[in-house]
Structures are given as C-alpha cells and as structure tokens.
N, C-alpha and C positions, 0 to 999 in steps of 0.2 A: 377423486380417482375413479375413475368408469374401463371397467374391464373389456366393455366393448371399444375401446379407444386405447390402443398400445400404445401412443407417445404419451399419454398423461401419466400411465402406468408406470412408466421408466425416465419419468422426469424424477429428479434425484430430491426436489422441493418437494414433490409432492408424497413422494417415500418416507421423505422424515416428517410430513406433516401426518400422514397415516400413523406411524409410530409413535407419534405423542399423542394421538387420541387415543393407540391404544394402552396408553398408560394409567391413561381414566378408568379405561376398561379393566386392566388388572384391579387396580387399587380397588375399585368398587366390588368387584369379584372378593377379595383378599377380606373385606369388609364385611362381607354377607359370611363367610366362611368363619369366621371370627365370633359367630354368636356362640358357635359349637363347640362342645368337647374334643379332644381330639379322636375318640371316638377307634381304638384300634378296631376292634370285632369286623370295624367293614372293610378293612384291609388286611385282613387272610382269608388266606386261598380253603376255600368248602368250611366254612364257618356258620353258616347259614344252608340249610338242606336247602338247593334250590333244583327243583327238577329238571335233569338231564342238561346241567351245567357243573363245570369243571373250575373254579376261578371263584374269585372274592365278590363280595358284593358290591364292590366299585362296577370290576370289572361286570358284571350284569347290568347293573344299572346305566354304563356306559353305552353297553351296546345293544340293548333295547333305544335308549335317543338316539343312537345313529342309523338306524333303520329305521327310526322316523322320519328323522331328518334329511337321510340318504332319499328319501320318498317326494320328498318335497325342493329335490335337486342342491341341498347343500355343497356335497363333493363334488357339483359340475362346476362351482365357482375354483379357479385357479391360485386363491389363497384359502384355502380349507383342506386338510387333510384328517382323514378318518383315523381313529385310535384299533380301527379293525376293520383295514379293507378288504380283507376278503370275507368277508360279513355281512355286507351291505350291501340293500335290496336297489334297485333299478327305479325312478321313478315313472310316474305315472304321467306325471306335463310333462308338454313337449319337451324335445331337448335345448337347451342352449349353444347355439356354437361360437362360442368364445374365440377369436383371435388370438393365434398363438405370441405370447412375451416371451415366456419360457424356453428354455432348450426341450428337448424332448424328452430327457431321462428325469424331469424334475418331480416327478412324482413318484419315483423311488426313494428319492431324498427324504424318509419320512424316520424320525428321529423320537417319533411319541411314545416307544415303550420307554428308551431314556427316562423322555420327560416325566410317564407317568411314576417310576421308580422313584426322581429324587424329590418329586411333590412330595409323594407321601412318607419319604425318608428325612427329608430337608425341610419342605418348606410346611408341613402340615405341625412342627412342633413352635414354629414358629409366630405363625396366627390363628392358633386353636384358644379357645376361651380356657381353658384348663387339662390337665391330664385327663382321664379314665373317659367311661363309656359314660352314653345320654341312652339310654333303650327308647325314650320316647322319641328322640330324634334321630335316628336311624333315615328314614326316608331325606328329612330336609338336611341332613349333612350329607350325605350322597349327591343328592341334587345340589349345595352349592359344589363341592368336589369337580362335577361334571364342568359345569361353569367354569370355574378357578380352569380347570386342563385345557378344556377348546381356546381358552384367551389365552395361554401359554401356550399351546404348540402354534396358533394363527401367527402371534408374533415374533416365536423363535426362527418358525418357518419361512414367514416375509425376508430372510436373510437374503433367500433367491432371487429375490425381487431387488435387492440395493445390491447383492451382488453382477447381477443381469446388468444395471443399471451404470456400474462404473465400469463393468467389461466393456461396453459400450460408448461410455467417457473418455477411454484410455486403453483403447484394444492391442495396439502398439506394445504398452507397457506389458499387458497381462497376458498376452499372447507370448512373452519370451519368458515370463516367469511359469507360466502354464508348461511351455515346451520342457523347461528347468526342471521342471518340478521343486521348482523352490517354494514350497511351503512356506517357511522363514518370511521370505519375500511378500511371498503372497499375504501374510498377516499382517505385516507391515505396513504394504501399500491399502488394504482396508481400515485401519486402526488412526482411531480420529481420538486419541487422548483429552485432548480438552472438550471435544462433545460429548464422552463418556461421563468427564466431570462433572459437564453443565447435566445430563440426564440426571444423575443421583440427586445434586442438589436439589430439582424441580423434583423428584419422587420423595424428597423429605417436606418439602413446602406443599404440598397434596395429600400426602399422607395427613397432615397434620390440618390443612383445608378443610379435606374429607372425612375424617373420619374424628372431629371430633364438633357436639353438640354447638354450633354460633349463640345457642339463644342463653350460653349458661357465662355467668361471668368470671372476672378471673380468680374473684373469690369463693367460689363455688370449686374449686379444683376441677375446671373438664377434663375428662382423659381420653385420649384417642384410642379406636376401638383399636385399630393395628400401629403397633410403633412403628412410626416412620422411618425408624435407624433400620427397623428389618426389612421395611419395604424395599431400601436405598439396598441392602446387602443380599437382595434376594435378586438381584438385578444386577449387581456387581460380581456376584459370586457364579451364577448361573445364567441367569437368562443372555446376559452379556456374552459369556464366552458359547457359550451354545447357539447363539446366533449368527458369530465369530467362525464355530465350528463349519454350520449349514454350509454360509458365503465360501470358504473354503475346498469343502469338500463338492459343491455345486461347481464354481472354476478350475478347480485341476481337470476337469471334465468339459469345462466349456466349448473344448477343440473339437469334439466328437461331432457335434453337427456342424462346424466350420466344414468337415470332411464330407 
C-alpha cells in the first residue's frame, strides 16, 4: 500500500492485507506489555509531581513521543492520528504532499481518547503480568503502553480507509442509505460475519504462535505470554465494533464532499 498511489490505497485487497499485518503488530505490542505489572500509579491523573503538567503519566509520556514523532512528520501520513493534536510541534523536513483518499473531514474523526480510556480500563487487566505496582518499571511500562495505543488507534482508525473503500465499490448503495440515515443499514452493509470469524480464529492461532517459547517442548508446560482467548476477545469486544463505529460514523458524512 503506498500512500502516494490512491488506487492501491482503496483497493479493498490490499486494505485487508494491511489489517492482517496489523494484527502482528498488536499481538506483539500485547506481548511486550505483558512483562509488566499492571502497574496503576501510571494511570492517574497528578500522581507523579511532574512539572507544569495536569494528567497521568501515560498521558506525559504520550505526548512527549508525539512531539517527537510529530517532528519527524508522523501525523503527515494519512493513517496516523495523534493522541493530542493540538500538541503537536510542526516538523522540520519538508512536507509531504500526500494525495488526497480521504474525505476532507477525516481527521476529525479521531476517537483515541475512547481508545485510550478502555485500554487501560479493559484491555490493560487483561495482559498485565499480575496485579500491583513494578516502581522499577515505571518508565518500560509506559513505553510499552505508548506502543500498545498507536497500534490500536492506526487500526481502529484504518476503518476510513475500508469504509472510503466500499463507498467507492457500491456508491449507488451507500449513497441512499447515507441520504436515509439508516445507520441500521449502513452496519449491515459493512458487516462481514464470516471474516470477523475467520479474524479471531487466526488471532488465537498467533497468539499462541507468538507468544509462546518454540524451543520448549510439550513436556516442559510452555505457556503463552498473553492468552490467546484474550487476544480473540480484545478484538471481538472492542477493537471490532470501534472500527465498525469509525466506518459509520466517517459515511453518514461521506455526502458532504459529494456537495
């Protein structure tokens, strides 16, 4: 997929081939995150004196990298969205000018305070190495944290991109459900039941790939560093319908630049 090249972008193959890489991506994220405690201390708010900051230590450590990041042109890529865009510093390379795929409004479409909320509500009790605090890992659980949330909002976000993608397949169709406002409609005509199925299954056969030691045998009890039954229900539960969400809420909108 090359962003300078919009037909590749919104070939609908190559959308779902991006989405299964990034399933790698999570898993292995989910994996590194897993060494850790669950570690509350760094998710509340002024728990840590940090000067002339208002927020958790996630939220610091978040947005210190993206004013790195932002520096070195991440948020000019059209699948990246920042956890705090009005935050973020201006780079210094030239700029990119990227071919517009998108509608115009898709970068309001930004859903990562959600995200970051039911991480660390939902999915952080889930693949934490045990209850309570690490004090010595304070920094490396943050830093995977950071990790874990940029590969979930890139791919809950991507929704715009398979949503772009079949308004474009089937404009006919989406075009009178869009006028309808038939939301109903509109989940419907996105909702691929037996690809949702085949996804979980391939995220329990990975989970279980990835995350547990090849070189140990089966007498040896290996154990997988993150259960794969969570990996499947962290996907089923959330990342699924919130990417469901995006697609939706990006096409009841998609007529504004038809106008």
């Amino acid at each position: 997929m090359d962003f300078m090249k919009p037909e590749t972008v919104l070939e609908l193959t190559n959308v779902r081939d991006a989405l299964v890489r990034m399933e790698d991506t999570i898993v292995f994220a989910f994996i590194e995150r897993s060494q850790f405690f669950s570690t509350p201390s760094v998710y509340t708010k002024n728990n840590f004196d940090i000067p002339d900051f208002d927020g958790t230590f996630l939220d610091w450590s978040l947005l210190q990298i993206e004013r790195t990041q932002s520096q070195i042109r991440r948020y000019e890529s059209p699948d990246e969205l920042p956890f705090f865009p009005e935050q973020i510093l201006s780079s210094f390379l030239p700029p990119l000018e990227y071919p517009p795929v998108l509608a115009s409004y898709s970068d309001s479409l930004n859903i990562n305070d959600e995200i970051k909320d039911l991480y660390v509500l939902n999915i952080i009790p889930l693949i934490s190495a045990g209850e309570g605090e690490q004090p010595e890992n304070l920094g490396s659980t943050v830093f995977c944290d950071v990790d874990c949330l940029q590969t979930l909002s890139r791919r809950i976000h991507f929704g715009k991109f398979v949503a772009e993608a079949k308004f474009r397949s089937e404009t006919e169709r989406f075009t009178k459900l869009i006028i309808d406002r038939d939301v109903a409609g509109i989940e419907d005509a996105i909702t691929n039941s037996a690809l949702e199925q085949t996804i979980l299954q391939r995220l329990v056969k990975k989970g279980n790939a990835y995350g547990t030691d090849p070189t140990l045998k089966y007498s040896q009890n290996p154990q997988s560093k993150v259960s794969p039954e969570f990996i499947a229900k962290i996907y089923k539960d959330w990342i699924i319908p919130l990417t469901m969400r995006v697609e939706v809420e990006y096409l009841l909108r998609r007529l504004e630049d038809e106008k």
